[in-house]
DRENVO-868364 format. One record per atom (N, C-alpha, C): atom name; z, x, y; residue in three letters. Coordinates in nm, 4 decimals. Layout:
N
(pt CA,(Z,X,Y),ala)
...
***
This chain:
65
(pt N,(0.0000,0.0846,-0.1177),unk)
(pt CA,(0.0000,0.0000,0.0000),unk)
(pt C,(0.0000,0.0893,0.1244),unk)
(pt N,(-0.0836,0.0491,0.2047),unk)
(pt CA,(-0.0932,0.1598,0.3071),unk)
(pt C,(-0.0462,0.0883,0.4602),unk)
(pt N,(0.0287,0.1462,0.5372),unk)
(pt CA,(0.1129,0.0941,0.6882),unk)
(pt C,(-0.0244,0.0734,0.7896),unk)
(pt N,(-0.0043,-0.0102,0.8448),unk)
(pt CA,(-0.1078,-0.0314,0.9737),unk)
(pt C,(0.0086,-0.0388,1.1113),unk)
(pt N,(-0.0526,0.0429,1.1947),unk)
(pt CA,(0.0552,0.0339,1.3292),unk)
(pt C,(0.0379,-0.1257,1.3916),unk)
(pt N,(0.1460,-0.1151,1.4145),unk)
(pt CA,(0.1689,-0.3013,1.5031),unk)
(pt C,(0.1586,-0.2634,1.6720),unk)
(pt N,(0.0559,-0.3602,1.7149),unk)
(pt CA,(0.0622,-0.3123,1.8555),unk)
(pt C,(0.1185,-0.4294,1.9661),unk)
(pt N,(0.1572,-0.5336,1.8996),unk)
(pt CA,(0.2354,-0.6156,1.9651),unk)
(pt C,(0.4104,-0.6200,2.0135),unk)
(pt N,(0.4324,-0.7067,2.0361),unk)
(pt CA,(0.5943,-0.6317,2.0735),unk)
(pt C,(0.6694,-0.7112,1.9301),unk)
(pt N,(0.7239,-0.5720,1.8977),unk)
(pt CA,(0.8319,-0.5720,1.7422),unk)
(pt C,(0.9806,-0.6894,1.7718),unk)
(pt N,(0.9538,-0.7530,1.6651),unk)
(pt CA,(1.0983,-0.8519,1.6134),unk)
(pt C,(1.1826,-0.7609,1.6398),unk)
(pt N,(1.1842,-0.6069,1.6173),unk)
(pt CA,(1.2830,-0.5960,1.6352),unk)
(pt C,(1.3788,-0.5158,1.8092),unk)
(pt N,(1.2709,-0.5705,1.8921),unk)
(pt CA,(1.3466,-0.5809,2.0211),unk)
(pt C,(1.4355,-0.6798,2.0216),unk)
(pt N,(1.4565,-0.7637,1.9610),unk)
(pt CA,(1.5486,-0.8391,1.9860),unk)
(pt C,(1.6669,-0.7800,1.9643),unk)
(pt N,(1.6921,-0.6468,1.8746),unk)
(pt CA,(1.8405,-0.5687,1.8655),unk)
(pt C,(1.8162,-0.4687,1.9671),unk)
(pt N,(1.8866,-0.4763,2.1150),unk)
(pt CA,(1.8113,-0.4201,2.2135),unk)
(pt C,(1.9870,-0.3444,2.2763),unk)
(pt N,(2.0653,-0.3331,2.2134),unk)
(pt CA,(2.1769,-0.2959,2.2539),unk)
(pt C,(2.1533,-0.2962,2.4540),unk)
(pt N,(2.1795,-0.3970,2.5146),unk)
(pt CA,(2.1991,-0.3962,2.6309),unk)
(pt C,(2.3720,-0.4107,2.6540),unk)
(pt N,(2.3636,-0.3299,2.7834),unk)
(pt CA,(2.4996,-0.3587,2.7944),unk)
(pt C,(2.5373,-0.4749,2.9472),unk)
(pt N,(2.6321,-0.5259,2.9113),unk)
(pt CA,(2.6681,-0.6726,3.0379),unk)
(pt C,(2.7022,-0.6045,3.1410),unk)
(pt N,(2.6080,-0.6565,3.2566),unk)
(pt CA,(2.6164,-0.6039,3.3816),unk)
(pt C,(2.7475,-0.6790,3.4544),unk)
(pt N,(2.8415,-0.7324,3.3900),unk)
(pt CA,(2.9913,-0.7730,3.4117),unk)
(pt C,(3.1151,-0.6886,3.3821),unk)
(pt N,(3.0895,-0.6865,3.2979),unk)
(pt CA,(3.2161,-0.6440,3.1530),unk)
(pt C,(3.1485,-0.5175,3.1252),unk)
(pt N,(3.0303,-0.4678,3.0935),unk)
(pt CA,(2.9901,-0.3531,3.0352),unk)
(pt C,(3.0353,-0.3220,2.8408),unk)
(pt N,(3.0606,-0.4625,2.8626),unk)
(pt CA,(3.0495,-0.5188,2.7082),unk)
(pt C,(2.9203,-0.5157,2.6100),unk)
(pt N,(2.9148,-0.4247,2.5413),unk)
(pt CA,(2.7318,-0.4005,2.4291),unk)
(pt C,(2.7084,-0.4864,2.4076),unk)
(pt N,(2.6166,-0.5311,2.3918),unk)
(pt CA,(2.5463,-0.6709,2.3155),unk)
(pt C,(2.4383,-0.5954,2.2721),unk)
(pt N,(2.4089,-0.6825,2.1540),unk)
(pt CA,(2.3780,-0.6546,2.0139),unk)
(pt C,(2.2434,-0.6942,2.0124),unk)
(pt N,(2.2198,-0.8259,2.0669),unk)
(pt CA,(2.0873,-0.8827,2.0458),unk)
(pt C,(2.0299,-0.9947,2.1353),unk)
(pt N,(1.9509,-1.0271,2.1691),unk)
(pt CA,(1.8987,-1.1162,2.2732),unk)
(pt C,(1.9131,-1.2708,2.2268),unk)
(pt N,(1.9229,-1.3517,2.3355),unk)
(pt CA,(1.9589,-1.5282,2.2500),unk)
(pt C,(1.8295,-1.5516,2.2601),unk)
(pt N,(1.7233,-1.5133,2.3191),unk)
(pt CA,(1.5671,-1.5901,2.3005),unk)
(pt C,(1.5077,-1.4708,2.3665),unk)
(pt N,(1.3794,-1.5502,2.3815),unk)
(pt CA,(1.2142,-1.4448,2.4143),unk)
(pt C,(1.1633,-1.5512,2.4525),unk)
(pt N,(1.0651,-1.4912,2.5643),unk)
(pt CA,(0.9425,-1.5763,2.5982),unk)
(pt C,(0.8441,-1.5147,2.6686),unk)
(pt N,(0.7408,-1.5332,2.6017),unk)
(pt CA,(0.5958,-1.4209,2.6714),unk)
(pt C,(0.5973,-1.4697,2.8273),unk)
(pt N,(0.5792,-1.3550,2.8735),unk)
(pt CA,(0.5113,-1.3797,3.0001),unk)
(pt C,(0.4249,-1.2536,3.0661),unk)
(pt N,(0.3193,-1.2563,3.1675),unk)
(pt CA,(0.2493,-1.1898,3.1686),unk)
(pt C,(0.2668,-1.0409,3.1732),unk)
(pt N,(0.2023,-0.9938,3.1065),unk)
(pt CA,(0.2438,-0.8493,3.0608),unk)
(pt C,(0.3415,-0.8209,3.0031),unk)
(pt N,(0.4007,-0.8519,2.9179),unk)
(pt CA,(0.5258,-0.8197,2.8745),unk)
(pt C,(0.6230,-0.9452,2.8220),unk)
(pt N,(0.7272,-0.9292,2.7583),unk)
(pt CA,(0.8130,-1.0412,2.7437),unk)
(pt C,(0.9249,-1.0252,2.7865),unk)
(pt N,(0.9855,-1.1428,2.8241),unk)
(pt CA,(1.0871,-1.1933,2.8783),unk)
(pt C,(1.2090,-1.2179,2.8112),unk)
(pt N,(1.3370,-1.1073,2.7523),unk)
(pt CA,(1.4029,-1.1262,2.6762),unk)
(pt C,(1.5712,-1.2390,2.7180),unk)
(pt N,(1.6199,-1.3313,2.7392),unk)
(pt CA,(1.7770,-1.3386,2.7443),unk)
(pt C,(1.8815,-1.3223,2.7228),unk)
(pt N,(1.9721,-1.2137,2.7790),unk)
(pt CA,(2.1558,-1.1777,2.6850),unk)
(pt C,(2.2324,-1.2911,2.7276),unk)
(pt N,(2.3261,-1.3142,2.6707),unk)
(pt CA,(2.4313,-1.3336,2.6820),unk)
(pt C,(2.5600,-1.2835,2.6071),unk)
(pt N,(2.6817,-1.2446,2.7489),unk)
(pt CA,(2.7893,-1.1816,2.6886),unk)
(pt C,(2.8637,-1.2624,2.6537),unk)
(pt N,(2.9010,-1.2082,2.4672),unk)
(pt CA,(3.0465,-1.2836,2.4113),unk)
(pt C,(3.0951,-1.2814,2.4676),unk)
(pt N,(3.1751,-1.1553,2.5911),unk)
(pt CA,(3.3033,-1.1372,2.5919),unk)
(pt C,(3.3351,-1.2532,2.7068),unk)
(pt N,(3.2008,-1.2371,2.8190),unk)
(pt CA,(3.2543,-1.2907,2.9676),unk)
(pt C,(3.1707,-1.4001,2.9798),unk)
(pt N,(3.0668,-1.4236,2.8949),unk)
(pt CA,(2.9766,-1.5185,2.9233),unk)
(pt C,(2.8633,-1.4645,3.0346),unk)
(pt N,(2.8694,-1.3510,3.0490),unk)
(pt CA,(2.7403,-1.3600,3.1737),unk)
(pt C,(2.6135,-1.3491,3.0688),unk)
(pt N,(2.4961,-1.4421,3.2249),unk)
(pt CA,(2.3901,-1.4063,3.1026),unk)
(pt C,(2.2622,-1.3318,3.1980),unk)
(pt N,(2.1980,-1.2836,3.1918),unk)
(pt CA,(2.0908,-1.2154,3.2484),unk)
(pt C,(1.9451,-1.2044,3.1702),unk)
(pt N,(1.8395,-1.1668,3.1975),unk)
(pt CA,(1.7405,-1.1688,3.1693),unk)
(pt C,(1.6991,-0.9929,3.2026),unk)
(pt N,(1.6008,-0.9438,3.0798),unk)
(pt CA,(1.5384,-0.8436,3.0998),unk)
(pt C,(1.3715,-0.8890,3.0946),unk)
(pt N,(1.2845,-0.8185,3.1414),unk)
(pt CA,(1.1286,-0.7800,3.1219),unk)
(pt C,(1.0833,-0.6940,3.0070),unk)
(pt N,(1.0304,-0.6622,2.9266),unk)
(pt CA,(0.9327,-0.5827,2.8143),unk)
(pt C,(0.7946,-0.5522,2.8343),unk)
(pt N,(0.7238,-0.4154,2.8897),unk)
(pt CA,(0.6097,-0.4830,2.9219),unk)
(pt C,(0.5319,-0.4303,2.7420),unk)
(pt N,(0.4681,-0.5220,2.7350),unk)
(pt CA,(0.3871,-0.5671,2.6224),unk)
(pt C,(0.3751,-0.3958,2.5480),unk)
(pt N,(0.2653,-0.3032,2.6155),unk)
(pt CA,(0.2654,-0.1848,2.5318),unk)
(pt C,(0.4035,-0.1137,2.5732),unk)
(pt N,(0.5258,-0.0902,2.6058),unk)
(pt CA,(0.6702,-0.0262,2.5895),unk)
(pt C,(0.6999,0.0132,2.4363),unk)
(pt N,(0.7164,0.1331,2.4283),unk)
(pt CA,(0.7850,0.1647,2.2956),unk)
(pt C,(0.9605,0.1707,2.2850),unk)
(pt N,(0.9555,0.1179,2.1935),unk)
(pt CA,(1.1624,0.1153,2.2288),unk)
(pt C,(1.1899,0.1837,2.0531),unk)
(pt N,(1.3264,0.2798,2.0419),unk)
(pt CA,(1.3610,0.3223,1.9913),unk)
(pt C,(1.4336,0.2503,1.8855),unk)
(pt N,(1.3749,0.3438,1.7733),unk)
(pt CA,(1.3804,0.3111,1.6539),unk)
(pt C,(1.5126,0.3247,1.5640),unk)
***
């Protein structure tokens, strides 16, 4: 079986260790996604404090593995 590179944005941005621009509490993983132009549109929210914020992805970004 041979690998083909994926050039779309990986399932697994959603484990995006951001940290809460409140608390500075890690979070683990995003509560949703939604395309938008160039890139996607990820949502956190913190367990600890409840804040929630939004990041950008632009479409070709490589994020660590």
């Amino acid at each position: 079986m041979s690998r083909r590179k994926f050039d779309g944005i990986h399932a697994a941005n959603f484990l995006g260790f951001q940290q809460c621009r409140q608390c500075k509490e890690t979070i683990f993983a995003a509560v949703g996604a939604m395309p938008v132009p160039g890139g996607i549109l990820f949502k956190w929210r913190c367990d600890l404090c409840d804040h929630q914020f939004e990041t950008v992805q632009a479409a070709g970004e490589q994020v660590a593995a």
